[in-house]
Backbone as CSV, one residue per row, in Angstrom:
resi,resn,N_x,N_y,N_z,CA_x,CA_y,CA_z,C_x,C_y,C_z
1,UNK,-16.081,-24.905,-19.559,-14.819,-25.486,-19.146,-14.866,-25.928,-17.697
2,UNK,-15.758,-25.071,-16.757,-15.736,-25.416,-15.304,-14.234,-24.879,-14.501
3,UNK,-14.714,-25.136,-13.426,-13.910,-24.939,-12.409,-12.284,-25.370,-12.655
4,UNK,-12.249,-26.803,-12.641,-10.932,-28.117,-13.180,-10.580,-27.118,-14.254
5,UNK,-10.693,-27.206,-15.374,-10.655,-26.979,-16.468,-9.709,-25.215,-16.496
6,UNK,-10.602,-24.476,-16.063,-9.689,-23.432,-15.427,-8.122,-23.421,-14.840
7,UNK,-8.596,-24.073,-14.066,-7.369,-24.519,-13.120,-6.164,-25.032,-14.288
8,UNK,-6.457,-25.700,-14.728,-5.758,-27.033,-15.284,-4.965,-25.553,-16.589
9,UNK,-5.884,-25.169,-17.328,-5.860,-24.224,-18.177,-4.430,-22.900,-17.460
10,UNK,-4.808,-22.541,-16.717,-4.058,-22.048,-15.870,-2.416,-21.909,-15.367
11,UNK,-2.429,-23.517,-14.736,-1.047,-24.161,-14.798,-0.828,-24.289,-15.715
12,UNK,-1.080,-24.596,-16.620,-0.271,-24.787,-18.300,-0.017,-23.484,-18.878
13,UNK,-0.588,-22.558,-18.600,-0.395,-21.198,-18.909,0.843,-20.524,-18.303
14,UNK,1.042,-20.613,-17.042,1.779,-20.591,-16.057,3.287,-21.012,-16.146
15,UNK,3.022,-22.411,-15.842,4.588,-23.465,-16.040,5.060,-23.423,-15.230
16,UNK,5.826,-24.044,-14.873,6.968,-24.034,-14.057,7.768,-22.948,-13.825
17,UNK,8.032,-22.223,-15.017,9.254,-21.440,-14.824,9.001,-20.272,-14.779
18,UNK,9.887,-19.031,-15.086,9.408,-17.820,-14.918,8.672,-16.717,-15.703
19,UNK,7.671,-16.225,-14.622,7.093,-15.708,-15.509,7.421,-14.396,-16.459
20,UNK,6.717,-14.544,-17.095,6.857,-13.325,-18.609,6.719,-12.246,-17.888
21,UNK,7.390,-11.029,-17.856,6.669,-9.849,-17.941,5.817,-9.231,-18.871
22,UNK,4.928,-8.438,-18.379,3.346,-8.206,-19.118,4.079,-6.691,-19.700
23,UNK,4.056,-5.813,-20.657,4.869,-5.194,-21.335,4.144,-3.608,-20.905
24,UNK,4.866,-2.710,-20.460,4.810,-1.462,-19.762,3.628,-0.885,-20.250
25,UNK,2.504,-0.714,-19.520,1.322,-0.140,-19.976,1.283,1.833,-20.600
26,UNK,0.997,1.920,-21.338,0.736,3.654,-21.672,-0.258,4.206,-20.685
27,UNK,0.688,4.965,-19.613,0.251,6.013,-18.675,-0.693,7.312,-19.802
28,UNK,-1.692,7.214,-19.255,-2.320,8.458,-19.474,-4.144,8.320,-18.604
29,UNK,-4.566,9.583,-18.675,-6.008,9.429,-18.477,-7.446,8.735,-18.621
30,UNK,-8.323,8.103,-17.790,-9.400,7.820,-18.037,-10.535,8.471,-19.131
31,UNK,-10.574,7.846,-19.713,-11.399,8.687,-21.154,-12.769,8.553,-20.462
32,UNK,-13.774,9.492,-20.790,-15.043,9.518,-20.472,-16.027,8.337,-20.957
33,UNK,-15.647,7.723,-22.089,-15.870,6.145,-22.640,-16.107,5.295,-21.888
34,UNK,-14.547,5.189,-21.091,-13.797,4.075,-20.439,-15.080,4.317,-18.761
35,UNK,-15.511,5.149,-18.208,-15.881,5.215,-17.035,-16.944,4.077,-17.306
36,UNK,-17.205,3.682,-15.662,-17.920,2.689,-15.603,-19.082,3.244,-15.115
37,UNK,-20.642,2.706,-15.356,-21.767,3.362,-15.176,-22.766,2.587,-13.394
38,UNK,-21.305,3.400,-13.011,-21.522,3.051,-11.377,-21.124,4.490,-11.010
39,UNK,-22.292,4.667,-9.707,-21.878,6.326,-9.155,-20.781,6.027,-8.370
40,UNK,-19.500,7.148,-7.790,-18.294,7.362,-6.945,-19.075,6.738,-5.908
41,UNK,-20.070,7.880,-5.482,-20.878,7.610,-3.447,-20.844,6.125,-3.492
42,UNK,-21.653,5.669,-4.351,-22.436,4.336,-4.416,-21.108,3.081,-4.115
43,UNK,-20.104,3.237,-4.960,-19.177,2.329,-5.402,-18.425,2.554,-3.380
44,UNK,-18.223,3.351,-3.155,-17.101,4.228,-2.162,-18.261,3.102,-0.743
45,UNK,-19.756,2.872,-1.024,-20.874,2.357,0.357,-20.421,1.400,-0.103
46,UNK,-20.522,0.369,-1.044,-20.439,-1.097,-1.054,-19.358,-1.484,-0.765
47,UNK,-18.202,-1.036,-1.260,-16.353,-1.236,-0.947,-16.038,-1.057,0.151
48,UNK,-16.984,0.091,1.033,-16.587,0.058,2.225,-17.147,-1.132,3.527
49,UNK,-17.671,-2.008,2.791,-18.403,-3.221,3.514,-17.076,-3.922,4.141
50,UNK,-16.193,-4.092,3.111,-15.068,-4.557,3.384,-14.162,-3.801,4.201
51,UNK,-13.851,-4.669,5.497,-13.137,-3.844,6.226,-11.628,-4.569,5.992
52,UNK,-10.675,-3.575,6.155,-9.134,-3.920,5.810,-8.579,-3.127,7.235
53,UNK,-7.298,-3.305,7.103,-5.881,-2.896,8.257,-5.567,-1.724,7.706
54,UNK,-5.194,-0.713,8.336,-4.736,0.744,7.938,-3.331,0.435,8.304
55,UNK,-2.726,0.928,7.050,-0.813,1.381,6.940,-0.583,2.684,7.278
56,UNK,0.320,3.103,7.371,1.310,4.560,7.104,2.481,3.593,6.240
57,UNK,2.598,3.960,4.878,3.943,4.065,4.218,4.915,5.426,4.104
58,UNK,5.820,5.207,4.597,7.032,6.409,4.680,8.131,5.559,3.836
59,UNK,8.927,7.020,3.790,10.046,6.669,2.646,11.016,8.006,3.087
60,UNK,12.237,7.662,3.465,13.452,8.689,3.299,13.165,9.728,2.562
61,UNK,13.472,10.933,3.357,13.802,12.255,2.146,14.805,11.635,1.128
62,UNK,14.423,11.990,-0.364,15.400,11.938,-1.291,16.166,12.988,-1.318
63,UNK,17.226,13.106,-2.614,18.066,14.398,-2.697,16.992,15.923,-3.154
64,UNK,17.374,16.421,-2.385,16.844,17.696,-2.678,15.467,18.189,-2.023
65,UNK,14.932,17.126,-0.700,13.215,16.932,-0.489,13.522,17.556,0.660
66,UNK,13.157,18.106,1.780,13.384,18.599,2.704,12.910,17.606,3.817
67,UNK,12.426,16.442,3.794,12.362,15.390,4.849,11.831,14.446,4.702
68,UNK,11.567,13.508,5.446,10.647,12.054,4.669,9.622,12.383,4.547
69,UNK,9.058,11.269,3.693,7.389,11.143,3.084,6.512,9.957,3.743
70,UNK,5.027,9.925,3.765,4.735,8.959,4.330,2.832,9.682,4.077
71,UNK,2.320,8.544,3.969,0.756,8.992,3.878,-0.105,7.470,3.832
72,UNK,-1.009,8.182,4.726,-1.723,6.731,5.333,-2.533,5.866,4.211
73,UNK,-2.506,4.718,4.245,-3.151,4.096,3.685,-3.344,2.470,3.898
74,UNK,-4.802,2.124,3.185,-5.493,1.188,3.867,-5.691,-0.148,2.371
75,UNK,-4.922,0.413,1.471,-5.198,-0.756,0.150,-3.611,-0.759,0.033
76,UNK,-3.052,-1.911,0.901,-2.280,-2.873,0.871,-2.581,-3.868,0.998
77,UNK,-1.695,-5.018,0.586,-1.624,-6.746,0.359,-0.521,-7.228,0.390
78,UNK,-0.699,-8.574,0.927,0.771,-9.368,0.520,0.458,-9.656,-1.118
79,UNK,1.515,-10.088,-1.519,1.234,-10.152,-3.144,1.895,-11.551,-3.480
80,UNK,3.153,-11.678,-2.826,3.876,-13.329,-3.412,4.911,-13.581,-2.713
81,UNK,5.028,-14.764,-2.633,6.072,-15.453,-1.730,7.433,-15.556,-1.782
82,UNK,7.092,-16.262,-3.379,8.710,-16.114,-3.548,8.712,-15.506,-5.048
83,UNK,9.336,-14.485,-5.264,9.833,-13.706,-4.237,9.154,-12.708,-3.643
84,UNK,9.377,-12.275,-2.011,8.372,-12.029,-1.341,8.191,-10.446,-2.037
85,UNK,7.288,-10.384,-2.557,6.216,-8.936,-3.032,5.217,-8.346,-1.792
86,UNK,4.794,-6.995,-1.729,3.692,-6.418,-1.370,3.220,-5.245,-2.630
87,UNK,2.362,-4.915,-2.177,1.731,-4.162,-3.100,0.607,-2.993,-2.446
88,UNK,0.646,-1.607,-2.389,-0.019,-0.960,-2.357,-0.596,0.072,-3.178
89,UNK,-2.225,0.430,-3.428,-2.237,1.427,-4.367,-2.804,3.011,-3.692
90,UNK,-2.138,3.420,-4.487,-1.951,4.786,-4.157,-2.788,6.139,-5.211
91,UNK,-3.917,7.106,-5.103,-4.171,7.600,-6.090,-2.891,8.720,-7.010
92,UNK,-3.346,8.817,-8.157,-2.586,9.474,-9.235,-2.086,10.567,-9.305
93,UNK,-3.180,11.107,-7.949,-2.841,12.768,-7.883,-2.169,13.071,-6.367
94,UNK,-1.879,11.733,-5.752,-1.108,11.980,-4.811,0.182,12.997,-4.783
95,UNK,0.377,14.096,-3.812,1.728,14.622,-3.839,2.875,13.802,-3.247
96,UNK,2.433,12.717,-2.357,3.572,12.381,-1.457,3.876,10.972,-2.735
97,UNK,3.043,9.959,-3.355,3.827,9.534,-3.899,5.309,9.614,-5.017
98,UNK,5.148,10.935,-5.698,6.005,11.064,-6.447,7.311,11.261,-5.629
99,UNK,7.426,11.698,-4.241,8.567,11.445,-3.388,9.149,10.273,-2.613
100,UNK,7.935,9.418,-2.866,8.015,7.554,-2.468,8.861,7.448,-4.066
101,UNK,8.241,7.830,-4.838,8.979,7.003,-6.243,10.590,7.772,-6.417
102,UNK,10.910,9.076,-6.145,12.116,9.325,-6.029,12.981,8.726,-5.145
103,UNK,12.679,8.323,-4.239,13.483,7.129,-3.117,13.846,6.168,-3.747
104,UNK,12.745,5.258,-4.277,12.534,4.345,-4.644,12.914,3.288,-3.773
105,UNK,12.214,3.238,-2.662,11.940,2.482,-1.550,10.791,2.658,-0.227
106,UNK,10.624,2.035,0.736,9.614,2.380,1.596,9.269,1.579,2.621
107,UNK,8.603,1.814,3.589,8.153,0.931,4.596,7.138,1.173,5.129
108,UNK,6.096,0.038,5.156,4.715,-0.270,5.491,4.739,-0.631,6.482
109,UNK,4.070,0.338,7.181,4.232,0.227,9.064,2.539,0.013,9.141
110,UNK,2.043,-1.346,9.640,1.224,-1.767,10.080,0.565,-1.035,11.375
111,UNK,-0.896,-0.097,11.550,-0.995,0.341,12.836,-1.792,-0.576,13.677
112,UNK,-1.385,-0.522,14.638,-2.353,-1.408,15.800,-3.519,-0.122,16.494
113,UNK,-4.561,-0.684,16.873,-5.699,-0.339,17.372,-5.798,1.076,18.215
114,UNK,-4.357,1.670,19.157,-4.703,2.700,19.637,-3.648,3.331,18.599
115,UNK,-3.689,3.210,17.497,-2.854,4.670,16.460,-4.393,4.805,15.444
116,UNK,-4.983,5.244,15.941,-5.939,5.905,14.873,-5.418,7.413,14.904
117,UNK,-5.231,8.125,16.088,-4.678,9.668,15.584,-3.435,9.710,15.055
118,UNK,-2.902,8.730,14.996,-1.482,8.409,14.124,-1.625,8.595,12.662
119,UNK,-2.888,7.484,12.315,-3.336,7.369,10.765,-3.747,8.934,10.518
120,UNK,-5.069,9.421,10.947,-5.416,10.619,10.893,-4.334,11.725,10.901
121,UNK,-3.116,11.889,11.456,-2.140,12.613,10.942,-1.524,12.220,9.419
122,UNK,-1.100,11.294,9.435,-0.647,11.015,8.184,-2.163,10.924,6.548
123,UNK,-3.352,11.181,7.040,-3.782,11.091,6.869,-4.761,12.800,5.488
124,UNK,-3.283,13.644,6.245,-3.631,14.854,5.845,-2.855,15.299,5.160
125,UNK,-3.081,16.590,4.131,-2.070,16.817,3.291,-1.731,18.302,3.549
126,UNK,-0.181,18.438,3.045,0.953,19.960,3.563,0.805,20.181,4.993
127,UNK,0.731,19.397,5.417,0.845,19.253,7.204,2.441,18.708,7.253
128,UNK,3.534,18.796,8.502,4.874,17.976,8.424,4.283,17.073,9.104
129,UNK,4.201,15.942,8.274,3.536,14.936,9.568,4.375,13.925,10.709
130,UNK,5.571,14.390,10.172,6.318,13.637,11.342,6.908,14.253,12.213
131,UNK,5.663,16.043,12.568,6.186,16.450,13.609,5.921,15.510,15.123
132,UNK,6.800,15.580,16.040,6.329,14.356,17.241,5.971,13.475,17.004
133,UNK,6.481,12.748,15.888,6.013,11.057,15.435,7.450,10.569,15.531
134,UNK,7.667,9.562,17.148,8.736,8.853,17.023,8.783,7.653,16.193
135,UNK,10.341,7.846,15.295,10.464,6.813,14.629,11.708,6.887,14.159
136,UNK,12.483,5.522,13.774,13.748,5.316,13.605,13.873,4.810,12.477
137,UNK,15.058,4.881,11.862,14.974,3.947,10.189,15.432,2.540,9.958
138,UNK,14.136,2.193,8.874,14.203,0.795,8.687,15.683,0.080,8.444
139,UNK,16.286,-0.675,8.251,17.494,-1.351,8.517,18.197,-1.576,7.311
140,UNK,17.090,-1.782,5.792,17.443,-1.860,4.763,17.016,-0.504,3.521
141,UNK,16.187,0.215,3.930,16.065,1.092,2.927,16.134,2.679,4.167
142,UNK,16.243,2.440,5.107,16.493,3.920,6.164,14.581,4.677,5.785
143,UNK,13.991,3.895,5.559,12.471,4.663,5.681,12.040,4.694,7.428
144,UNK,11.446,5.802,7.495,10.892,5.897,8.775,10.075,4.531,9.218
145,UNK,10.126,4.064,10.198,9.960,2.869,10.873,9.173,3.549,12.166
146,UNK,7.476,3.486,12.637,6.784,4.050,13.432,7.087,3.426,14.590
147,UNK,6.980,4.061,15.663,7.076,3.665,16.692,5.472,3.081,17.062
148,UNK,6.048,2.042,18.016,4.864,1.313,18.301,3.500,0.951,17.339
149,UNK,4.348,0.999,15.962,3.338,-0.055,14.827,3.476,-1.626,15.403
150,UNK,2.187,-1.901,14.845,2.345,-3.706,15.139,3.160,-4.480,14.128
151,UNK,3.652,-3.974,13.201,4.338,-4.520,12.195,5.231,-3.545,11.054
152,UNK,6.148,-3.958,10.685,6.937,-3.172,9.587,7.401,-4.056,8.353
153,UNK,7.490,-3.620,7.145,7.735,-4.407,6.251,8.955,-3.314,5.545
154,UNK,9.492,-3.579,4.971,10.853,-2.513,4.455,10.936,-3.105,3.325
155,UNK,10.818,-2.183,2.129,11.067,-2.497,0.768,12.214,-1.950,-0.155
156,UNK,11.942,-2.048,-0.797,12.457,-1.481,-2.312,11.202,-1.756,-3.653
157,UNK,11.064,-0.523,-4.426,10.119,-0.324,-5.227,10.489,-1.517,-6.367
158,UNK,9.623,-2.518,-6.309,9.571,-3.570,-7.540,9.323,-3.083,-8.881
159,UNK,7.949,-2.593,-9.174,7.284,-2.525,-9.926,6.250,-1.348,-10.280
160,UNK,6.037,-0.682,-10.746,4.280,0.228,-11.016,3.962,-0.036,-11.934
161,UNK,2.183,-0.415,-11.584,1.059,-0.740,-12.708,0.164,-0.070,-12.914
162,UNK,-0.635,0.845,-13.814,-1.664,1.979,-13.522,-2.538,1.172,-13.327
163,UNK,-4.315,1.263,-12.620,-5.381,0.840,-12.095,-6.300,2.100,-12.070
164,UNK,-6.688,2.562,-13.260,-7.927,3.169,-13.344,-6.781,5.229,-12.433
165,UNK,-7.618,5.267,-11.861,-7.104,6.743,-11.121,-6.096,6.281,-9.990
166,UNK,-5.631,5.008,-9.960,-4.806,4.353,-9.014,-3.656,4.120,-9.414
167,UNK,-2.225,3.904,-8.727,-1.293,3.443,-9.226,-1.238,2.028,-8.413
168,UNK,-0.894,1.056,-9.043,-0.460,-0.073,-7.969,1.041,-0.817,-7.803
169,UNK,1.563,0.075,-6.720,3.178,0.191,-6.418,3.323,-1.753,-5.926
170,UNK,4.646,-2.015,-6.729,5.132,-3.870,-5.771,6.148,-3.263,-5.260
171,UNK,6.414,-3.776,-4.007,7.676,-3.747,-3.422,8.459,-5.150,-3.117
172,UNK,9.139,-4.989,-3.016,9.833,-6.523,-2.841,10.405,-6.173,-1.650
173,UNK,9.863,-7.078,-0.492,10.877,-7.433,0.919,11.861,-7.447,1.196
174,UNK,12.896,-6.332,1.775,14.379,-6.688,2.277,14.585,-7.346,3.623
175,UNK,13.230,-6.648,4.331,13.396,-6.659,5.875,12.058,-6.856,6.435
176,UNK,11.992,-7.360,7.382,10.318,-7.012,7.983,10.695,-7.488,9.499
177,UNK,9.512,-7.239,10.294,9.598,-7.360,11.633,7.911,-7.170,12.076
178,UNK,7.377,-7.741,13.752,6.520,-7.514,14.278,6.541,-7.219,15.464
179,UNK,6.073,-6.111,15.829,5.528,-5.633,17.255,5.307,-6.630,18.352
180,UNK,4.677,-5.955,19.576,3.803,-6.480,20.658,2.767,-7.241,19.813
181,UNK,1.913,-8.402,20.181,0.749,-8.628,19.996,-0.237,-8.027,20.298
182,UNK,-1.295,-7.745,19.546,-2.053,-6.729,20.014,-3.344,-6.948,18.575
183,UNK,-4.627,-5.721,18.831,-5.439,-5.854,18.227,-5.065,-5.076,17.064
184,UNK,-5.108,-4.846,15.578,-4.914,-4.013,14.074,-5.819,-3.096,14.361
185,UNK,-5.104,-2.045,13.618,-6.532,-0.691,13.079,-7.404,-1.457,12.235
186,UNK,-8.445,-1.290,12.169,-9.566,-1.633,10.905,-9.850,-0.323,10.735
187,UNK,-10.304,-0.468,9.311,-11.338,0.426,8.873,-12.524,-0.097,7.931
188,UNK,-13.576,0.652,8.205,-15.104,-0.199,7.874,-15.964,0.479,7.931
189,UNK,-16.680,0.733,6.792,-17.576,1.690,6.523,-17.823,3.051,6.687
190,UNK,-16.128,3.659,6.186,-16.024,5.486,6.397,-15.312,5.245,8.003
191,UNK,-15.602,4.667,8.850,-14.473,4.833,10.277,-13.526,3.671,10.732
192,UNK,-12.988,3.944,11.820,-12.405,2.702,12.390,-13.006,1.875,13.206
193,UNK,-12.844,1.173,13.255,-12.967,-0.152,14.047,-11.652,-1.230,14.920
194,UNK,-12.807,-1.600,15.600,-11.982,-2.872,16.379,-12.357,-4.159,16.024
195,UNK,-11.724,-5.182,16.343,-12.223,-6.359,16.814,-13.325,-7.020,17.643
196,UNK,-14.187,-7.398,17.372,-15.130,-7.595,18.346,-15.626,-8.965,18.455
197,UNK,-14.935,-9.456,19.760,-15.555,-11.474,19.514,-16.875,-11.603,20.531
């Protein structure tokens, strides 16, 4: 078919108008079948070639939680424009997500270059991690909003899709904002990084 052909295939698939929803997948476990015959180490060296921006997502205490939630992470994306989506995934056995999904909202606080001991706090688990972490709440969902992140995005929970031992949370945009200009956290190959021209 080629390249065109794809494409073309594609838009007609597509249309103009709106799209279908894809019909609620059955949550359950990876069968020993289903694994792919790639080692964890191995998969964990090549993926980490790719370097990405490190988040902290936080989310309001819900009813009954004893304070907000929030845990660092580095597999976020923009996802779509209109209407504006993000998307982060989160593993299955996370404790702090099931208190992101009782909110059912959140905010992706972008870190800039000197919050690596920022990430590394949030980074740990049954620690309070927002002991001495100034921060105020986002404007549309009241999620903790970091101080001196380079960026904030404020949601509400769109969507969840399972991805293997992953969940992959959409949020849809109420609010967003950006910092000072400045250099992003990276991370790249197991540490952080900078920019380097």
């Amino acid at each position: 078919m080629g390249h065109a052909g794809a494409a073309a295939a594609a838009v007609r698939y597509l249309g103009p108008g709106p799209v279908e929803p894809l019909p609620r997948p059955e949550l359950r476990c990876v069968r020993e079948d289903e694994r792919a015959p790639v080692e964890p180490d191995e998969f964990r060296r090549v993926l980490g070639s790719f370097a990405s921006g490190v988040t902290v997502i936080t989310a309001p205490a819900a009813d009954g939680e004893p304070g907000p939630a929030g845990f660092a992470c580095q597999s976020f994306a923009s996802l779509s424009l209109e209407p504006p989506l993000v998307c982060f995934m989160v593993g299955r056995t996370s404790a702090t997500w099931p208190r992101i999904a009782r909110a059912g909202v959140f905010c992706v606080n972008v870190l800039g270059a000197d919050q690596a001991e920022l990430c590394r706090a949030f980074a740990v688990s049954g620690a309070d991690k927002f002991a001495g972490v100034a921060h105020d709440p986002a404007p549309m969902s009241g999620s903790p909003r970091l101080a001196g992140a380079a960026a904030w995005i404020d949601c509400t929970v769109h969507a969840v899709h399972t991805g293997g031992d992953h969940l992959i949370v959409v949020g849809r945009v109420a609010a967003l904002g950006a910092g000072e200009p400045g250099e992003p956290l990276l991370f790249h190959r197991g540490r952080f990084a900078r920019i380097s021209c």
